[in-house]
C-alpha positions as CSV (number, residue, x, y, z in Angstrom):
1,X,86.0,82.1,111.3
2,X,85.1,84.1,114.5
3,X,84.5,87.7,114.7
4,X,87.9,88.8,116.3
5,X,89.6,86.2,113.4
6,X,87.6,88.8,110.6
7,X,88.3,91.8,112.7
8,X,92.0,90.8,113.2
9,X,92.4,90.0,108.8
10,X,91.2,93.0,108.4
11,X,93.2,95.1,110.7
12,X,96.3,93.3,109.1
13,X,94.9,93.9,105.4
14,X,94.9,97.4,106.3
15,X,97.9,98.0,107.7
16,X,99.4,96.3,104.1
17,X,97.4,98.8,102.0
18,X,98.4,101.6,104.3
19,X,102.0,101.1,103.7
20,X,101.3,99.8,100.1
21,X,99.7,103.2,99.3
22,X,102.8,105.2,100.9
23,X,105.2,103.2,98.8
24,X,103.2,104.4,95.5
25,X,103.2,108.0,96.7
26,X,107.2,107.9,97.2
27,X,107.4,106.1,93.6
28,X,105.1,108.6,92.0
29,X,107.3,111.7,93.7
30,X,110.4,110.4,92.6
31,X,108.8,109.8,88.7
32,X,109.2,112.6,86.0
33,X,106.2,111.8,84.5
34,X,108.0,111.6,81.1
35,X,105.4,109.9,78.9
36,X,101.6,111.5,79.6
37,X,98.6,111.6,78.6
38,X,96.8,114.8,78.5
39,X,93.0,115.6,78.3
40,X,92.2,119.1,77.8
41,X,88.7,119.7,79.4
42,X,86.1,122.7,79.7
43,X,82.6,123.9,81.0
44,X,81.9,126.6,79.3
45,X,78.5,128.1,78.0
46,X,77.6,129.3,81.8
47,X,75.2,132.5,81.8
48,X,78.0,134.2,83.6
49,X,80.9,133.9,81.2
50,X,83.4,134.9,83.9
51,X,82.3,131.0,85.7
52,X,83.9,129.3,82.7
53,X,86.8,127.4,83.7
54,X,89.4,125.6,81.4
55,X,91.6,122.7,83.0
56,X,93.7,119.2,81.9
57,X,93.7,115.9,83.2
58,X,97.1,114.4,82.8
59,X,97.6,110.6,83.7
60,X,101.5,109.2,83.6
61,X,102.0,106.0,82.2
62,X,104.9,104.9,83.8
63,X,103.6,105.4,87.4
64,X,99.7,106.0,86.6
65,X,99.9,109.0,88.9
66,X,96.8,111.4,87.7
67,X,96.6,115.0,88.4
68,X,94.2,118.7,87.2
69,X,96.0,121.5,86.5
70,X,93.3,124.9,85.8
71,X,94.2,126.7,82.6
């Protein structure tokens, strides 16, 4: 395979997984995220009590979208 043969795979690869990604992002817009799975996470025990932060991880698992929301 000659360089322009790997440079031209690739270049097509991409393009797939460019509009492969945008098709999950419509999907994941469009879900309600119905069934979820939430981890409730912390850093606390800072010097400066006022630098603790509280957050939670969801992760849907119909369309495996994940997302932090701060608490």
């Amino acid at each position: 395979m000659t360089q322009e043969e790997i440079r031209n795979k690739w270049d097509s690869i991409d393009r797939r997984e460019e509009k492969l990604a945008k098709e999950l992002a419509k999907l994941q817009a469009t879900c309600t995220h119905p069934d979820v799975e939430k981890t409730y996470r912390s850093n606390t025990g800072n010097y400066d009590p006022t630098a603790d932060s509280y957050w939670i991880d969801f992760y849907c698992l119909d369309c495996r979208k994940r997302w932090r929301e701060d608490q």
